[in-house]
N, C-alpha and C positions, 0 to 999 in steps of 0.2 A: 204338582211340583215333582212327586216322585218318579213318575212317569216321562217328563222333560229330563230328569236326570240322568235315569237309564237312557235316553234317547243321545244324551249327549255324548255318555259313555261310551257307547256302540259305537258311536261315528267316530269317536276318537280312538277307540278300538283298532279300527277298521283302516283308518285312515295310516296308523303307522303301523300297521301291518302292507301296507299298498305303499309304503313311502320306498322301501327297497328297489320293488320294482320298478318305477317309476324315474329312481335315479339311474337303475341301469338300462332303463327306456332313452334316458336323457342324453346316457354317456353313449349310448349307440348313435342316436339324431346327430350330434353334436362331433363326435369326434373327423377328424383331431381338432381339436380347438385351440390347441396351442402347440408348440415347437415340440418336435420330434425326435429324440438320439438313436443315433444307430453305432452301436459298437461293434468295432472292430477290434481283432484279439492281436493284430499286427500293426509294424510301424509304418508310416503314411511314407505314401510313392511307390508301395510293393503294387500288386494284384488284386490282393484283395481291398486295399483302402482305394484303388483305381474304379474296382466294381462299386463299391460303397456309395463313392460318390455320382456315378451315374446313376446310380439307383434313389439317392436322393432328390437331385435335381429332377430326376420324372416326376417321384413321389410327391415334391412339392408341389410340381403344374398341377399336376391332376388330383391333386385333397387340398389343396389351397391353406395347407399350412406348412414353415418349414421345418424339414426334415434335416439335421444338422448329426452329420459322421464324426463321432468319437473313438480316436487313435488309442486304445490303451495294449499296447505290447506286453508278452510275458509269459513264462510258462507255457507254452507252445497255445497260445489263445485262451487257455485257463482264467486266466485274471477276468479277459471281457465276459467268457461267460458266468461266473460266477457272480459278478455285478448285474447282470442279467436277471441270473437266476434269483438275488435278493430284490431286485424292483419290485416297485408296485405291479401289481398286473393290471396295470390300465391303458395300455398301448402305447404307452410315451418312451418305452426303453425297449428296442430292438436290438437284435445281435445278429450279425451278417456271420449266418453257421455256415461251416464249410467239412469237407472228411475227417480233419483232424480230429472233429468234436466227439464223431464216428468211433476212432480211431483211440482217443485218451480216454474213454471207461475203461478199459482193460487194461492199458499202456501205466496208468499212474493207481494207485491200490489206492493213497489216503485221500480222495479227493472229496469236498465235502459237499457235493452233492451229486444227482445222476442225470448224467443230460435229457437221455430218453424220458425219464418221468417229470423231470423237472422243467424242462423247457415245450413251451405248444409251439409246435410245429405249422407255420403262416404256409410258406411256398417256394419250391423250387425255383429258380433265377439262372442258373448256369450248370455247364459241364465241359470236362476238358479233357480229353485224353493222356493217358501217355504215351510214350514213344521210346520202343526197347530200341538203342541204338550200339554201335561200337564202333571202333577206332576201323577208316578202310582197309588198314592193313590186317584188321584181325581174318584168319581163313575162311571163318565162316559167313557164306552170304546169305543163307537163310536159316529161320528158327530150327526146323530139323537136324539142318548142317551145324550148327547153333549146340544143340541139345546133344547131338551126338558129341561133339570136341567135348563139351565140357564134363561129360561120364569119362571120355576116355582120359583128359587130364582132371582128376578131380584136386581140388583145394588148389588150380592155377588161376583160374578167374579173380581178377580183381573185380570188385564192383560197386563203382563210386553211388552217392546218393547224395541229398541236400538235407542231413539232417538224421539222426536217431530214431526212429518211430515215426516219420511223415509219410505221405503216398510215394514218393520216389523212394525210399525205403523197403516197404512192406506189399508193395508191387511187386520187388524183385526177388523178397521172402516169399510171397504167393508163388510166382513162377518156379522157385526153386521147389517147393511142398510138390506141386501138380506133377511136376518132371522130373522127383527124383534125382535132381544136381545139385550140387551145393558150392558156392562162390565163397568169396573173401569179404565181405564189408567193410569200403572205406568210408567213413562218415564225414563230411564237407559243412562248412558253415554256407550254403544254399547251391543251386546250381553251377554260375559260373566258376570258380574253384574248380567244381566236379567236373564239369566238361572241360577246363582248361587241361587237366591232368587224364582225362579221356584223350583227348588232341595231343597229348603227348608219348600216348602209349603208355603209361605210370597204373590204369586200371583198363580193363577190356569192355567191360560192359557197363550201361545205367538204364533203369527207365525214367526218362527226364520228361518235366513239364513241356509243354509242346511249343510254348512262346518263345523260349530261350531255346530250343534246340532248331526248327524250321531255317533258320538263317545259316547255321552252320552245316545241317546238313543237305540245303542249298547248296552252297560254296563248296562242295566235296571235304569239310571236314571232319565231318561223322558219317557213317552211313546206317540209315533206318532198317531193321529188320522186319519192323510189326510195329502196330499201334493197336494202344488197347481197345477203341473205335475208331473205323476209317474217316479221314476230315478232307474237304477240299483241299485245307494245304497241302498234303504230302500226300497227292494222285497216284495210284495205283498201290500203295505200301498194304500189307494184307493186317488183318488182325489178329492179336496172338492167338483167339481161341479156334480161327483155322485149324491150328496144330495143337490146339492143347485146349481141348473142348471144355468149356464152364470155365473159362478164366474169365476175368472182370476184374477191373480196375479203375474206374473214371475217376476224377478228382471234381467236387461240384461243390457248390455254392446256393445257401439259399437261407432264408428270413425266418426268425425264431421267434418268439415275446415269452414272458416268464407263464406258468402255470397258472392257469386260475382266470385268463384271459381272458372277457368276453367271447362268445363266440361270434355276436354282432360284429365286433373290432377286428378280428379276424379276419371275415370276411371281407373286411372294408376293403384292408389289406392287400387280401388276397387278389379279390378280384381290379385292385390296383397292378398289382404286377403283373397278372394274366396280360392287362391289354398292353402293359408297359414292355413284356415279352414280345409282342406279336411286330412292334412298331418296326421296320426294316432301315432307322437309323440308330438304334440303339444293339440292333442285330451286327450291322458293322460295326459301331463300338465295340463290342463285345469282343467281337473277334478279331480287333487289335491289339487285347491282351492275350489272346488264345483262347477264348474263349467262345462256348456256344449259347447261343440264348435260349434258354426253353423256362417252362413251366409247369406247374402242376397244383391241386389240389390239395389241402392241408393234410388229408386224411393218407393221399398218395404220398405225401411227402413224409409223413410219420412211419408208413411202410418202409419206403426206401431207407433212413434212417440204420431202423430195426434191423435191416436188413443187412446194412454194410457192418454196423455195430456188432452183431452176430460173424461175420467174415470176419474179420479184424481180428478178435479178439480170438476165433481159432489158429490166426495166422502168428499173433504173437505168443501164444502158450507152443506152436508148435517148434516156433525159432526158438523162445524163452529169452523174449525182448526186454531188455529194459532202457527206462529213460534215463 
């Protein structure tokens, strides 16, 4: 009898010591098995809730469960991530990260958590250039003819952006750090404003998102200087580090889940949007928001991250940005 009892013991021992993994054996098999959020930190019909939602509609075909875009606006995206960041970490609550995310460790002091350590990093989805342009009438038609005016006038640049602390912002902070010029910052509640008052000669310069701008300066009402990488749209335009070696700017997009994540889950993910990247109808999607389809690997994508996160936050302690 005593001998059946240790015997019992053991196995029951054993057995919830093995029960853990076994669940998270399960939640790998198995996922998704039910409905999918993806938060968005902006209000629906922009860019990014346009990306969101092609990204779900693949995600669903292809994991055979739906994936359902949630709009929560606010605090320059802050809000969705932080709802992010408290989920579960069991793959059902994603956040469609973008630069900004980048961008607000340094830009806000009391936030109450850290993207970099707090959020696992799934995979890159997008990238977008930007586009230094300015009024045709301003004199300068190239970046150097560019950099030159603006030492010789200094504090006459105006130069519009969409917003306090965004990539069209701190784009033109970077450019000014690299080259030694310094403009005027006029802050715009998003692009069109800014380009309207660009087209009016009211500011000289922006580096605008490339969606809103391509049309205008089509039509001859802006004209392009540089792009932060060269794009099929706007054919022969050089790039700023041409003339200003180690510049970099891209504005990108890519899939988050909170800390603590499966790595199984992860992968699922991942290797979800790798193929959902490569598809050449989702490729033109893309790039009729302005944007480019790419990919990359979680571990890649924690790199870059770190990477822009590091840029950023030299570029705002050297402006001395606040939001």
């Amino acid at each position: 009898m005593r001998l059946l009892r240790r015997r019992f013991f053991t196995a029951a021992a054993a057995a919830a010591i093995a029960a853990p993994i076994h669940s998270r054996l399960a939640l790998a098999q198995a996922y998704p098995a039910r409905p999918v959020r993806i938060l968005v930190g902006y209000a629906a019909g922009g860019v990014s809730d346009i990306l969101a939602r092609l990204l779900a509609q693949k995600l669903s075909e292809r994991l055979g469960q739906p994936f359902i875009v949630e709009d929560r606006p606010g605090a320059a995206s802050n809000i969705a991530t932080e709802a992010v960041v408290r989920a579960a970490p069991d793959g059902y609550t994603l956040l469609l990260a973008g630069i900004v995310n980048a961008i607000n460790g340094s830009l806000y002091k009391n936030l109450s958590f850290n993207f970099v350590r707090d959020i696992a990093p799934v995979g890159l989805v997008s990238r977008s250039p930007l586009v230094m342009e300015v009024n045709p009438a301003f004199p300068a038609k190239t970046v150097p003819e560019f950099i030159a005016y603006a030492k010789a006038h200094p504090g006459a640049i105006n130069m519009g952006c969409a917003g306090i602390g965004g990539a069209t912002h701190l784009s033109g902070e970077l450019f000014q750090m690299m080259t030694g010029t310094k403009f005027v910052t006029v802050a715009y509640n998003g692009s069109p404003p800014a380009d309207a008052d660009l087209i009016a000669g009211r500011t000289q310069v922006m580096f605008d998102n490339v969606a809103p701008s391509v049309p205008l300066i089509r039509a001859g009402k802006l004209r392009a200087l540089a792009v932060t990488t060269p794009i099929a749209a706007l054919p022969g335009i050089p790039a700023i580090s041409e003339f200003v070696p180690g510049y970099q700017a891209d504005v990108w997009n890519g899939i988050g889940a909170p800390k603590g994540t499966p790595q199984s889950v992860i992968d699922t993910l991942n290797n979800a949007l790798v193929a959902i990247m490569a598809e050449p109808k989702i490729k033109a999607q893309m790039a009729d928001v302005g944007n480019t389809a790419t990919s990359s690997s979680p571990t890649e994508f924690a790199k870059m991250i770190a990477a822009d996160s590091e840029r950023w936050a030299k570029v705002i302690a050297f402006a001395n940005i606040k939001p």
